[in-house]
N, CA and C atoms of all chains as a GROMACS GRO file, in nm:
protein
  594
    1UNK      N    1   9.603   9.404  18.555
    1UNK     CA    2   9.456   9.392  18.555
    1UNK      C    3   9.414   9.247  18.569
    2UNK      N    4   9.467   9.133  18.496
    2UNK     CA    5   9.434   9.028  18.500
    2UNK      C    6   9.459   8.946  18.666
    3UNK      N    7   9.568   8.970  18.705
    3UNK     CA    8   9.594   8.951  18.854
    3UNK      C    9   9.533   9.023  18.974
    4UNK      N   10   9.495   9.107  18.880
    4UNK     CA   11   9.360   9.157  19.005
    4UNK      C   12   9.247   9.149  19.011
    5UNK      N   13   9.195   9.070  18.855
    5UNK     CA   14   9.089   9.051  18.807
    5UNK      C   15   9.038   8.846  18.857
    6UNK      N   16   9.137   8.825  18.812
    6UNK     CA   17   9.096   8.662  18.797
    6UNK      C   18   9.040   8.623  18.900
    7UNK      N   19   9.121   8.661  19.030
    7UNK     CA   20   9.088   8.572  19.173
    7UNK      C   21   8.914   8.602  19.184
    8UNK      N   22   8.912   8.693  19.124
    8UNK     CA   23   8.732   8.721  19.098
    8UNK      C   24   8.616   8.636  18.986
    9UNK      N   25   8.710   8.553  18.934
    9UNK     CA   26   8.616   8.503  18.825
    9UNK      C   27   8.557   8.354  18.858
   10UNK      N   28   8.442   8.380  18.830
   10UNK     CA   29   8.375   8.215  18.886
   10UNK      C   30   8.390   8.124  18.718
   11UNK      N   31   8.296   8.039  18.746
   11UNK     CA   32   8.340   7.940  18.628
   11UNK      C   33   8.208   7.934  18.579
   12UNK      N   34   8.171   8.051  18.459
   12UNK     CA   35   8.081   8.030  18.373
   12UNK      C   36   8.106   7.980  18.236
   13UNK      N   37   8.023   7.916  18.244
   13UNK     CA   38   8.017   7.763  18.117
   13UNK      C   39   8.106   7.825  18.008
   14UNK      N   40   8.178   7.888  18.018
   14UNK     CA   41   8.228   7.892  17.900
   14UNK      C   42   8.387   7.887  17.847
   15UNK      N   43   8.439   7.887  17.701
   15UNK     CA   44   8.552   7.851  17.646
   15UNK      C   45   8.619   7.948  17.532
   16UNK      N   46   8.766   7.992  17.582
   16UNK     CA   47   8.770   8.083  17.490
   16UNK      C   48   8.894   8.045  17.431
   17UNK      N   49   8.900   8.049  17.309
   17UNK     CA   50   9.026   8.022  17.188
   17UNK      C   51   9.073   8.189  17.176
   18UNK      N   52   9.219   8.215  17.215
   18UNK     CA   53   9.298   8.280  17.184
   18UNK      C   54   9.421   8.280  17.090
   19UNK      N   55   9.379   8.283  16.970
   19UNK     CA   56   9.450   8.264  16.854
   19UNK      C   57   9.555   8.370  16.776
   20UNK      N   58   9.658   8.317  16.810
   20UNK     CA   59   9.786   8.441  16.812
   20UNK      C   60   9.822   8.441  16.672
   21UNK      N   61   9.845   8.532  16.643
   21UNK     CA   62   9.950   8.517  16.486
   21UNK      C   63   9.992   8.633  16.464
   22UNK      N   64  10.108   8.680  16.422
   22UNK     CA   65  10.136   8.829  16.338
   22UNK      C   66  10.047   8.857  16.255
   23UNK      N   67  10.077   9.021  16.275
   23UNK     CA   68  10.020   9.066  16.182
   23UNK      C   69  10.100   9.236  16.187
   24UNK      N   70  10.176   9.264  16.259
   24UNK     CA   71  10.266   9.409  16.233
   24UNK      C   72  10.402   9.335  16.202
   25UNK      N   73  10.457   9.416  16.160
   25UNK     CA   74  10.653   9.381  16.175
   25UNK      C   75  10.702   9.330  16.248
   26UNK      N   76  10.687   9.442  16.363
   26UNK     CA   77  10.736   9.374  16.500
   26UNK      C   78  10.718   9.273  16.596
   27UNK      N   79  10.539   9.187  16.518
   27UNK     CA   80  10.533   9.096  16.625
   27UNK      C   81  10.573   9.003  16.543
   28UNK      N   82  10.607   8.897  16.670
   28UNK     CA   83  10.673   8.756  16.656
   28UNK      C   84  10.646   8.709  16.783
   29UNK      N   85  10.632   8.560  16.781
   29UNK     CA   86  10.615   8.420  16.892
   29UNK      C   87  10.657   8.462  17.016
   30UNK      N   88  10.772   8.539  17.011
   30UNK     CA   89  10.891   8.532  17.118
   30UNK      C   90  10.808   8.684  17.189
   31UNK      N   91  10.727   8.731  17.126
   31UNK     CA   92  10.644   8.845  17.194
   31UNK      C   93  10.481   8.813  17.250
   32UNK      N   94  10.444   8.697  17.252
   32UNK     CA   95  10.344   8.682  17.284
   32UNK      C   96  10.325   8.687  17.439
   33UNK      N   97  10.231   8.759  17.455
   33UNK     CA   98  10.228   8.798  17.675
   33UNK      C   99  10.153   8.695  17.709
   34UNK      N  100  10.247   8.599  17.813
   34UNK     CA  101  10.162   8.479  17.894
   34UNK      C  102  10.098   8.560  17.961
   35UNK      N  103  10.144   8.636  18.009
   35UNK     CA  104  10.051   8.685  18.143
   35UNK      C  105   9.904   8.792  18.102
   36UNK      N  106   9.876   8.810  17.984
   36UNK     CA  107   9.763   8.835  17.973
   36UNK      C  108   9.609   8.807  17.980
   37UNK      N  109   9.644   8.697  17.961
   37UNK     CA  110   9.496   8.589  17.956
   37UNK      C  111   9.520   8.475  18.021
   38UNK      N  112   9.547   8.461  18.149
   38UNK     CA  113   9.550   8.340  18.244
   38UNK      C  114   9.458   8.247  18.305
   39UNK      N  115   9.370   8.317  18.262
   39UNK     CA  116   9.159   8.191  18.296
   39UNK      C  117   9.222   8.085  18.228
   40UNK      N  118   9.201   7.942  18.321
   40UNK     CA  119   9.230   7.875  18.244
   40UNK      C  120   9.119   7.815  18.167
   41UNK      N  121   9.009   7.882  18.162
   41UNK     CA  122   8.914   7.878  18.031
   41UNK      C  123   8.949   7.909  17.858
   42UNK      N  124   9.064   7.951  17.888
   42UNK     CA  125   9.108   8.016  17.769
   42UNK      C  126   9.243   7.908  17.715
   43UNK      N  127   9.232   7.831  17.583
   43UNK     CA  128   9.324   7.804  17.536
   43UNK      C  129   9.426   7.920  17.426
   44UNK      N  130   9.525   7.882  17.458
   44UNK     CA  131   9.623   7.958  17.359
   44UNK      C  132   9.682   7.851  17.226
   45UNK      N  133   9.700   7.947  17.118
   45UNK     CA  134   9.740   7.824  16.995
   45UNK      C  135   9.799   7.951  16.896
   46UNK      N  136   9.944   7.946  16.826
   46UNK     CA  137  10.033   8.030  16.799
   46UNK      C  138   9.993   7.951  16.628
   47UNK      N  139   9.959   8.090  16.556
   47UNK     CA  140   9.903   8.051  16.417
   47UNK      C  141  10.003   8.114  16.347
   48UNK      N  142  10.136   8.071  16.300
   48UNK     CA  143  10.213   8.123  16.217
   48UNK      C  144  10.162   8.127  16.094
   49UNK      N  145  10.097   8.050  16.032
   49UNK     CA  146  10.010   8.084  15.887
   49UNK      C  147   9.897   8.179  15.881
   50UNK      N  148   9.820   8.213  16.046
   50UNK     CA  149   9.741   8.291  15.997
   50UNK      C  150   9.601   8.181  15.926
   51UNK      N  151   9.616   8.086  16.002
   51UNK     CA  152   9.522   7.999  15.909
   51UNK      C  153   9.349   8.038  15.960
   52UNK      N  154   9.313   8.079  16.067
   52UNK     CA  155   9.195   8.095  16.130
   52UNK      C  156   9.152   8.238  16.083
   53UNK      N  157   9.242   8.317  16.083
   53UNK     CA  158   9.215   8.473  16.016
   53UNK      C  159   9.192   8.474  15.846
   54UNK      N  160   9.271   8.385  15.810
   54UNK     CA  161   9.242   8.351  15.669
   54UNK      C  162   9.116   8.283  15.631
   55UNK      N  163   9.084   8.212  15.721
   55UNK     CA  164   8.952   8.143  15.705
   55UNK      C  165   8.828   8.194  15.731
   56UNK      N  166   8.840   8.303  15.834
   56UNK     CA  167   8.725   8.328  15.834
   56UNK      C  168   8.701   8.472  15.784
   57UNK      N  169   8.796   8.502  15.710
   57UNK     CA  170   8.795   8.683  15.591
   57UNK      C  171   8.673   8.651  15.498
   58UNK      N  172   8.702   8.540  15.403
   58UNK     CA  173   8.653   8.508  15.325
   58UNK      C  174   8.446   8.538  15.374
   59UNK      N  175   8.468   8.471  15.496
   59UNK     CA  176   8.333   8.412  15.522
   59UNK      C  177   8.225   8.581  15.642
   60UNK      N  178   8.275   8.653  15.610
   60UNK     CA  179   8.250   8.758  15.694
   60UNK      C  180   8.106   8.837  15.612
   61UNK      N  181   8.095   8.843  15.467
   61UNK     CA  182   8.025   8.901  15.394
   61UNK      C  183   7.895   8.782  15.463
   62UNK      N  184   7.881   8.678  15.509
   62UNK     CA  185   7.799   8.653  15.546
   62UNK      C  186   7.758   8.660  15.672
   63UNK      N  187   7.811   8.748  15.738
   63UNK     CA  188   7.809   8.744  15.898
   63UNK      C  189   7.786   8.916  15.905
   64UNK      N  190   7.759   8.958  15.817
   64UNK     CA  191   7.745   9.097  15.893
   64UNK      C  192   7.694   9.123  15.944
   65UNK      N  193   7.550   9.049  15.956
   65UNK     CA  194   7.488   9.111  16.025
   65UNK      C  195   7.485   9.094  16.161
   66UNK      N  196   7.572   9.010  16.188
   66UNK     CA  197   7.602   8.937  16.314
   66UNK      C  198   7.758   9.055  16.387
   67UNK      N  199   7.757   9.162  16.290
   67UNK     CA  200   7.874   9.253  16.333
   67UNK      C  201   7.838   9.336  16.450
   68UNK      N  202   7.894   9.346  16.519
   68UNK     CA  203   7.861   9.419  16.697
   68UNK      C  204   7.863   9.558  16.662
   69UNK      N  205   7.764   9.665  16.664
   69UNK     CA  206   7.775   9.770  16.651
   69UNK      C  207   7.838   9.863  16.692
   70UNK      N  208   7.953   9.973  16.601
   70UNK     CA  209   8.052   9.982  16.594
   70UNK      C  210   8.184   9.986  16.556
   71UNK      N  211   8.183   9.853  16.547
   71UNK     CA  212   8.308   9.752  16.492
   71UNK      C  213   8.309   9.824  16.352
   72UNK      N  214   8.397   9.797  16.268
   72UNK     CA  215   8.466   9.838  16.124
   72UNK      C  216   8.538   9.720  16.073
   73UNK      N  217   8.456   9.666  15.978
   73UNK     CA  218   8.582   9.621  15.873
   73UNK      C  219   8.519   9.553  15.713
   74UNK      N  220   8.627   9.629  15.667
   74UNK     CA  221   8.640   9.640  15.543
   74UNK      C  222   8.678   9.566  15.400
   75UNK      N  223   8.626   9.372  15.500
   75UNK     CA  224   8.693   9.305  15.387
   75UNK      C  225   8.828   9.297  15.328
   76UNK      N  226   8.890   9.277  15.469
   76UNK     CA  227   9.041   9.235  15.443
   76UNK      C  228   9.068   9.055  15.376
   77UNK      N  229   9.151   9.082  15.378
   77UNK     CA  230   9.203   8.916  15.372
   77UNK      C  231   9.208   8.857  15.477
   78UNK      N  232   9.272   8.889  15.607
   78UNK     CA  233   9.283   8.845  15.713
   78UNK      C  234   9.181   8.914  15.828
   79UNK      N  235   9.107   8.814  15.889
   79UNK     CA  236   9.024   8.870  16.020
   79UNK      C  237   9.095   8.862  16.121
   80UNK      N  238   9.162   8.978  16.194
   80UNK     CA  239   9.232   9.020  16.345
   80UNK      C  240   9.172   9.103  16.406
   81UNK      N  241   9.232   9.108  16.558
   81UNK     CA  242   9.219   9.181  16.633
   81UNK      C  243   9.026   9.202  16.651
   82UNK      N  244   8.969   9.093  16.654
   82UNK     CA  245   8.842   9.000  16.659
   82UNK      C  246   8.833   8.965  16.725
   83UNK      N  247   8.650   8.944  16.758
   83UNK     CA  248   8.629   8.831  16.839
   83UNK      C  249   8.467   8.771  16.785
   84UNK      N  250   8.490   8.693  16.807
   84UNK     CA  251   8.357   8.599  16.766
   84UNK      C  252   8.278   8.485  16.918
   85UNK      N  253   8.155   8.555  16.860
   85UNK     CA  254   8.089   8.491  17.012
   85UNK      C  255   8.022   8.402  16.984
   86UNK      N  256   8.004   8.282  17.006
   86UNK     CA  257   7.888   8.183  16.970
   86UNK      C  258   7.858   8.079  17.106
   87UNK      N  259   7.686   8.062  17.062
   87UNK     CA  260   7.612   7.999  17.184
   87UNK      C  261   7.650   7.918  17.218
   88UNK      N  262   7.606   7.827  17.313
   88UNK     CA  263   7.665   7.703  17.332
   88UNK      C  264   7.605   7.581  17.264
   89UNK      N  265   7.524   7.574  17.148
   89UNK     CA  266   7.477   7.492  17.069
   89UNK      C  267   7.544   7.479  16.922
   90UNK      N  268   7.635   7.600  16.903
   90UNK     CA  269   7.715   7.612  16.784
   90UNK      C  270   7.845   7.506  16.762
   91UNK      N  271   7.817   7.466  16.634
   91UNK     CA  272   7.894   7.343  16.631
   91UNK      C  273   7.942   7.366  16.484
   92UNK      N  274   8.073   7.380  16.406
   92UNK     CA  275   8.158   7.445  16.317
   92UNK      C  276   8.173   7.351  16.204
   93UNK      N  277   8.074   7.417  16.065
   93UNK     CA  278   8.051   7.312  16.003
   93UNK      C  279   8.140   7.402  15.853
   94UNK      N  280   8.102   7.439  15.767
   94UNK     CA  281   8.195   7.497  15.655
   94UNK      C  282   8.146   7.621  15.638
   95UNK      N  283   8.039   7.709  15.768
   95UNK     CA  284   8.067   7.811  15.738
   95UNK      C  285   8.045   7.884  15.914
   96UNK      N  286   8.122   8.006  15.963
   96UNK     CA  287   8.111   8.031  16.090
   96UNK      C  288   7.974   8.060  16.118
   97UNK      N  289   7.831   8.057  16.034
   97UNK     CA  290   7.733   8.115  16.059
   97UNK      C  291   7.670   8.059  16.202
   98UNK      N  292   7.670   7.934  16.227
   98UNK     CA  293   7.576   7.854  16.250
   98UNK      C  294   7.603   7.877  16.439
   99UNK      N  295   7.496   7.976  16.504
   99UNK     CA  296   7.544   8.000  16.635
   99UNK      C  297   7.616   8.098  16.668
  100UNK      N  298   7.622   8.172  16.580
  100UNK     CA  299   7.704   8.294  16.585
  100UNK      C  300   7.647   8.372  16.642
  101UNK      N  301   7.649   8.452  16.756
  101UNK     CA  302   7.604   8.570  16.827
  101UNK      C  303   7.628   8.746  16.771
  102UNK      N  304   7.749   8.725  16.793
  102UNK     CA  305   7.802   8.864  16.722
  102UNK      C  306   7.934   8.804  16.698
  103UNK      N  307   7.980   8.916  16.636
  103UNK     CA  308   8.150   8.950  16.621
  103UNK      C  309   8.150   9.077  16.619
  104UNK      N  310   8.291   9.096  16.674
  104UNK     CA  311   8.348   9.233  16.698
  104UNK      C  312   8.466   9.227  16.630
  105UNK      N  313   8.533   9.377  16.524
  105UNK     CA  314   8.657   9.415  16.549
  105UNK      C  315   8.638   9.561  16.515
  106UNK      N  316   8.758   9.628  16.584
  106UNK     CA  317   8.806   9.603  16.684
  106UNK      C  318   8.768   9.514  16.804
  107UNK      N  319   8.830   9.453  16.900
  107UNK     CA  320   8.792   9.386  16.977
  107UNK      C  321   8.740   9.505  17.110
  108UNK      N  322   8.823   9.593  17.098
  108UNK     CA  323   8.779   9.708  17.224
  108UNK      C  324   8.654   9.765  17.154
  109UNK      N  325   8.610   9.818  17.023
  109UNK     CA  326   8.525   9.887  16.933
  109UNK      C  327   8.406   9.781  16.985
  110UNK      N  328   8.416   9.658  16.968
  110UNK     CA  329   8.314   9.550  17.016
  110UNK      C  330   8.246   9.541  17.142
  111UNK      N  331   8.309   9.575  17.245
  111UNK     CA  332   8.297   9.535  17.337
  111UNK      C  333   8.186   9.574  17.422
  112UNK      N  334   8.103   9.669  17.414
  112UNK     CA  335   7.998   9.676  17.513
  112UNK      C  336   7.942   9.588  17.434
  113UNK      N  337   7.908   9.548  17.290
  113UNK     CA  338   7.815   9.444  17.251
  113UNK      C  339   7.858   9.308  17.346
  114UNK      N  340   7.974   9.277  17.346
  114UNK     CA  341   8.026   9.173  17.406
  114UNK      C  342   7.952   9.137  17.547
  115UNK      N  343   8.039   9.237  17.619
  115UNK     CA  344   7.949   9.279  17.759
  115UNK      C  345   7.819   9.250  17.806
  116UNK      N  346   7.727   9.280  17.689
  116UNK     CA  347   7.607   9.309  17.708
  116UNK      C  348   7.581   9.109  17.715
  117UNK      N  349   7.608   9.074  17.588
  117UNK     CA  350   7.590   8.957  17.539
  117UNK      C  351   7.630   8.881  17.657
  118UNK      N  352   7.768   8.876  17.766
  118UNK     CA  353   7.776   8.822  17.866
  118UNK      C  354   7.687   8.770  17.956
  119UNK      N  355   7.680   8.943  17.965
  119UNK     CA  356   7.537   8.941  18.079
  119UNK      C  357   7.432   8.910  18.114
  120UNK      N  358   7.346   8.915  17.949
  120UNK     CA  359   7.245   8.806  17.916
  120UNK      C  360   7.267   8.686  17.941
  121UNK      N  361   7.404   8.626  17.923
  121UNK     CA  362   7.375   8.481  17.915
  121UNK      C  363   7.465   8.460  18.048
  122UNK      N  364   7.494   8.534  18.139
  122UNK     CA  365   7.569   8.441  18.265
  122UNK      C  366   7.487   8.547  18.362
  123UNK      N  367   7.413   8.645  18.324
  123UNK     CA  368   7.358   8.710  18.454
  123UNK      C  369   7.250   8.581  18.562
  124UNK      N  370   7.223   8.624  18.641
  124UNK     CA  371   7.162   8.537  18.724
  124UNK      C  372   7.013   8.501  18.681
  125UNK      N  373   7.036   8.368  18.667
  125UNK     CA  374   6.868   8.330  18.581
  125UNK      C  375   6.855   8.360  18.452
  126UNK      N  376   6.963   8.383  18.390
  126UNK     CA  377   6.986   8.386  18.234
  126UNK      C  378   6.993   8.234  18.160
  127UNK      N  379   6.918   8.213  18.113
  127UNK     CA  380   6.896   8.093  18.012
  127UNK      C  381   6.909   8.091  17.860
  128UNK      N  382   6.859   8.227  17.836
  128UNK     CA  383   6.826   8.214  17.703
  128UNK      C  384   7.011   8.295  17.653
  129UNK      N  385   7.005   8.216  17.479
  129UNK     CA  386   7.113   8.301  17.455
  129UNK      C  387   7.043   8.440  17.346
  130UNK      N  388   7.153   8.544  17.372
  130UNK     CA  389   7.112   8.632  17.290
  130UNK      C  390   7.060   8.675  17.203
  131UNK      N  391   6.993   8.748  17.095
  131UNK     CA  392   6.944   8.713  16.960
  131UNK      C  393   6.967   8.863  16.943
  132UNK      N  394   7.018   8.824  16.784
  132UNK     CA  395   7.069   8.993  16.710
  132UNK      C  396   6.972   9.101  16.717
  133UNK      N  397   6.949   9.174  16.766
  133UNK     CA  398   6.825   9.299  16.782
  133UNK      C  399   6.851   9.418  16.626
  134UNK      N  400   9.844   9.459  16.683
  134UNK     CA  401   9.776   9.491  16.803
  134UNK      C  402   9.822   9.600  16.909
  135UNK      N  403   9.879   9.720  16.855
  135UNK     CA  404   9.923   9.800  16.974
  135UNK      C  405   9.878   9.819  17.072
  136UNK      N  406   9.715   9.817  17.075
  136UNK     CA  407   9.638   9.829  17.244
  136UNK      C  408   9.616   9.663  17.311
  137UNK      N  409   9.748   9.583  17.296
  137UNK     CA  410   9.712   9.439  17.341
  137UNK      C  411   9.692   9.434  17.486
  138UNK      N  412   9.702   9.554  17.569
  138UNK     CA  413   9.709   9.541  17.704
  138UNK      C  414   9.542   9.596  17.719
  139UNK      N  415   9.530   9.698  17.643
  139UNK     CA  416   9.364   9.766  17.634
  139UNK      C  417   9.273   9.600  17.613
  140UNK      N  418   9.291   9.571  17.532
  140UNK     CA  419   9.224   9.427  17.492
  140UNK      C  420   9.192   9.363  17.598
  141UNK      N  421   9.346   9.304  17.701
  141UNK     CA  422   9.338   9.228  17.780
  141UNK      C  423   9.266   9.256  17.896
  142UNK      N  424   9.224   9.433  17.887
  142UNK     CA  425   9.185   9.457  18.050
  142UNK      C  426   9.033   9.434  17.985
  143UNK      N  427   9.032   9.456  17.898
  143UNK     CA  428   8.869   9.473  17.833
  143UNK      C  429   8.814   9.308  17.823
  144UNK      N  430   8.877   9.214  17.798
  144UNK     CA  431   8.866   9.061  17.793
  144UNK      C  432   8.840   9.077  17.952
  145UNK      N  433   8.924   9.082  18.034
  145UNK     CA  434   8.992   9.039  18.186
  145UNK      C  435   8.810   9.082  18.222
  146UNK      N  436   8.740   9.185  18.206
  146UNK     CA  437   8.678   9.262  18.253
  146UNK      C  438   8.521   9.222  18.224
  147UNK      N  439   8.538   9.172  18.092
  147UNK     CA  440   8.407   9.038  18.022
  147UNK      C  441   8.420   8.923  18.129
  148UNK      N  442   8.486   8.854  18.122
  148UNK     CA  443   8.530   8.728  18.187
  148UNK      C  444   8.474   8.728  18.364
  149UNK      N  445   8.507   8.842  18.390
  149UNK     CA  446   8.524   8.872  18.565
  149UNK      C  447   8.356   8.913  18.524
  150UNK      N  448   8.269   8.968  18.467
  150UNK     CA  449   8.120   8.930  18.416
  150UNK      C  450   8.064   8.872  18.434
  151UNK      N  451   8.163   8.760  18.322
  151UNK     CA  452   8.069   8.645  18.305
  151UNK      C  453   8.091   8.512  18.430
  152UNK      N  454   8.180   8.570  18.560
  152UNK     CA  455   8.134   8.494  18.647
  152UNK      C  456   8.077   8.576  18.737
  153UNK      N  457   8.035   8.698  18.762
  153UNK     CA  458   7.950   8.757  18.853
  153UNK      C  459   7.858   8.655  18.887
  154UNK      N  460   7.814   8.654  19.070
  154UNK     CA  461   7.756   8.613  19.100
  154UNK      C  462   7.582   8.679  19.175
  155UNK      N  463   7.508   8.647  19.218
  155UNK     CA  464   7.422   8.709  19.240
  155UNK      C  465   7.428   8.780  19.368
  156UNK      N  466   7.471   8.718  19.418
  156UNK     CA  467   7.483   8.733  19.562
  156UNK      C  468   7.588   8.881  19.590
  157UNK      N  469   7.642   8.881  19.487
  157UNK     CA  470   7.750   9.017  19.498
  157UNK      C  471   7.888   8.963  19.498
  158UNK      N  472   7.888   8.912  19.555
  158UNK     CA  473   8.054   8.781  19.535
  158UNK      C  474   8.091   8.769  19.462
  159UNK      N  475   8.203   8.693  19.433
  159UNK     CA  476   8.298   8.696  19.308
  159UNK      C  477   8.308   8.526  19.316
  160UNK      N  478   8.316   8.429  19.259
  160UNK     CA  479   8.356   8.301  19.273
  160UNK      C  480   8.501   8.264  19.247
  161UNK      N  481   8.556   8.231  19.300
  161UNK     CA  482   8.717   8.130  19.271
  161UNK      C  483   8.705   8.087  19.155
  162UNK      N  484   8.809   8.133  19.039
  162UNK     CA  485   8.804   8.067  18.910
  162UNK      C  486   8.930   8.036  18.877
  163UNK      N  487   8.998   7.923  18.826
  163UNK     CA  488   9.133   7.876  18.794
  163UNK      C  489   9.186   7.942  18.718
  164UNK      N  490   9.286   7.955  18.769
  164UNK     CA  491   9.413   7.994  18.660
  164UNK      C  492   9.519   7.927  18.630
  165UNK      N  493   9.604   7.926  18.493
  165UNK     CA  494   9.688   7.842  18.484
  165UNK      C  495   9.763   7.862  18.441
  166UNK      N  496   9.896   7.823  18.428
  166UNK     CA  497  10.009   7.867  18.362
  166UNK      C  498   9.990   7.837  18.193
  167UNK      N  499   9.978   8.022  18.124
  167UNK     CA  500   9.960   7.948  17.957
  167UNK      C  501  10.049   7.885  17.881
  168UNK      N  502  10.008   7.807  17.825
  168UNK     CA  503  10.115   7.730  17.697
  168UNK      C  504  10.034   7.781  17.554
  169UNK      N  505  10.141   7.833  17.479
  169UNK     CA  506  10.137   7.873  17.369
  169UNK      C  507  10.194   7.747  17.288
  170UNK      N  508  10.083   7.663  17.236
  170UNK     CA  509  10.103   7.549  17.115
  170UNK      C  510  10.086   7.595  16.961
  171UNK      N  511  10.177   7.548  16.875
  171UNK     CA  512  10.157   7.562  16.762
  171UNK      C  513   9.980   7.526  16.711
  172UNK      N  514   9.936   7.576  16.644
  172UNK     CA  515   9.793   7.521  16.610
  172UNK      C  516   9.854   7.460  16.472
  173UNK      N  517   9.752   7.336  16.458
  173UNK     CA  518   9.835   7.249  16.346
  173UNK      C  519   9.688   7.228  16.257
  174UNK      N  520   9.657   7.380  16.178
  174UNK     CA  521   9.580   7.425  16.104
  174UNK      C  522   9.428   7.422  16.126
  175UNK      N  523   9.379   7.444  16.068
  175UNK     CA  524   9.223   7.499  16.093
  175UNK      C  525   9.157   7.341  16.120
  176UNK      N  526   9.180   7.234  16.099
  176UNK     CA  527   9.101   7.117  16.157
  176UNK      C  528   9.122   7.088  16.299
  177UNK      N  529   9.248   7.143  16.346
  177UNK     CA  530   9.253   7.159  16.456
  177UNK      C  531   9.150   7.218  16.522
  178UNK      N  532   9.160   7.401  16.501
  178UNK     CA  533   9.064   7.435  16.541
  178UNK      C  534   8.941   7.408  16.582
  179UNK      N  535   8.893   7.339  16.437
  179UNK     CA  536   8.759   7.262  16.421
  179UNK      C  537   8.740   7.182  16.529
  180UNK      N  538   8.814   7.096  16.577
  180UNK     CA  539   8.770   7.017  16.639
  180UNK      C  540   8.778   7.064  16.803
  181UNK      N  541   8.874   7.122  16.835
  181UNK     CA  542   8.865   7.222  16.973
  181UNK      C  543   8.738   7.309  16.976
  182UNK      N  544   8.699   7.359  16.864
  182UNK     CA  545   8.546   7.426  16.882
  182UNK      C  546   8.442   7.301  16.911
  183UNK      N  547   8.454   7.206  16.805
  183UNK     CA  548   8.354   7.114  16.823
  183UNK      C  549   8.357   7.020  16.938
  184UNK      N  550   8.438   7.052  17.030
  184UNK     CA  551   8.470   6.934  17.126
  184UNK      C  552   8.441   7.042  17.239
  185UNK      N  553   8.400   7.144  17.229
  185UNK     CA  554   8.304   7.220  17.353
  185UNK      C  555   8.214   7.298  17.345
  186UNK      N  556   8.126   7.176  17.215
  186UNK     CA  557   7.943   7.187  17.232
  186UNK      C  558   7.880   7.198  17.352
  187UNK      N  559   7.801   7.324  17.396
  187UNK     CA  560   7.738   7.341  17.541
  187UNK      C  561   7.817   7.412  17.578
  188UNK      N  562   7.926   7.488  17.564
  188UNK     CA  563   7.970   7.592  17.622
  188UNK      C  564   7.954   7.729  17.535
  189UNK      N  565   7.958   7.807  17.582
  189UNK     CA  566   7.951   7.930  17.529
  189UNK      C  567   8.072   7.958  17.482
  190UNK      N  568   8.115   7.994  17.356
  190UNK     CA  569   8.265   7.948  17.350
  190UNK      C  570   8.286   8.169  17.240
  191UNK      N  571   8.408   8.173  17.270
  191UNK     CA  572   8.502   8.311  17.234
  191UNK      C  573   8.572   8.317  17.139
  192UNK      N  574   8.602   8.323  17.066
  192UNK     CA  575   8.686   8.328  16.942
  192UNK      C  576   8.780   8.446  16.928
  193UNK      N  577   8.876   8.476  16.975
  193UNK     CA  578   8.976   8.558  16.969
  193UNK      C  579   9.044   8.584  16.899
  194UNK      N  580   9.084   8.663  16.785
  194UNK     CA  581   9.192   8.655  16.688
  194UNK      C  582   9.310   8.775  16.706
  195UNK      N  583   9.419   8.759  16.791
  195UNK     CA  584   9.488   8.865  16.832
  195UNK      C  585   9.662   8.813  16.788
  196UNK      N  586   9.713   8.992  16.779
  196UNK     CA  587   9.827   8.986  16.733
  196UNK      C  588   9.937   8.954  16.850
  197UNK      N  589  10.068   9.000  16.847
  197UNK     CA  590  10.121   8.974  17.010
  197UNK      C  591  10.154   9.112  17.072
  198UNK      N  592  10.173   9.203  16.966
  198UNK     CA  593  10.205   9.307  17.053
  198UNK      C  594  10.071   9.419  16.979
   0.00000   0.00000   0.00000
């Protein structure tokens, strides 16, 4: 999908952190798929502590409402299999609020919010960024 | 992450979106060979978020398989 997808992608303003870490048995480093996410908009960064999922569990009771409708979760310890969208004025101070669009998890459970949120902000003559409805 | 390939077509599929063009076209967008770096803890992070103010930026938190 991605190799049939990319040669199609233009370069809208934006930047995405793909932040790997276990979280079943079976995964480990040596399983992570290069070939999934090849935009080179997208950095990759291998979190053996789990330090970004740990950080932002805690901070979720304040973001709900910023949760993509759908999505499920239940106040784990660790936030996975996520995604977090923020404008391009959001700047990461001690709590994820600030610019936050939505979040999704599941990340597939998320995703027409995602979608939608795209579209608003890279459709043609889109300026404004989204706001939680 | 058992649906990591579901994810990726569903990412692949945002992305190819968010460069739609008006015109109906698709634009040329880079690709690159990924490197998987250790992240050397959450100030890291911090500062990779904060160092691309003005972009619309993604936050991904995924397993490997």
């Amino acid at each position: 999908m991605q190799n049939e997808l990319l040669p199609k992608y233009a370069k809208a303003n934006l930047r995405a952190y793909a932040i790997w870490f276990n979280m079943f048995p079976g995964d480990d480093r040596s399983k992570w798929p290069p070939n999934l996410l090849t935009d080179a908009r997208v950095i990759h960064r291998w979190d053996e502590p789990k330090a970004v999922g740990l950080w932002y569990a805690p901070h979720t009771a304040s973001i709900r409402s910023e949760l993509a409708p759908g999505s499920q979760w239940r106040d784990g310890a660790i936030l996975w299999d996520a995604y977090l969208l923020y404008g391009t004025d959001a700047k990461w101070s001690d709590t994820p609020t600030a610019g936050l669009i939505h979040w999704g998890r599941t990340i597939v459970a998320g995703r027409e919010t995602l979608k939608d949120d795209f579209t608003k902000m890279f459709a043609a003559g889109a300026t404004a960024t989204p706001r939680r409805e | 992450m058992k649906n990591i390939r579901v994810v990726a077509a569903a990412l692949g599929t945002l992305l190819l979106l968010g460069g739609y063009f008006p015109s109906g076209t698709y634009a040329p967008v880079a690709t690159a060979e990924p490197e998987l770096s250790d992240l050397k803890g959450i100030d890291e992070f911090r500062t990779l978020f904060n160092d691309d103010v003005g972009k619309v930026r993604l936050v991904l938190l995924l397993s490997p398989t």
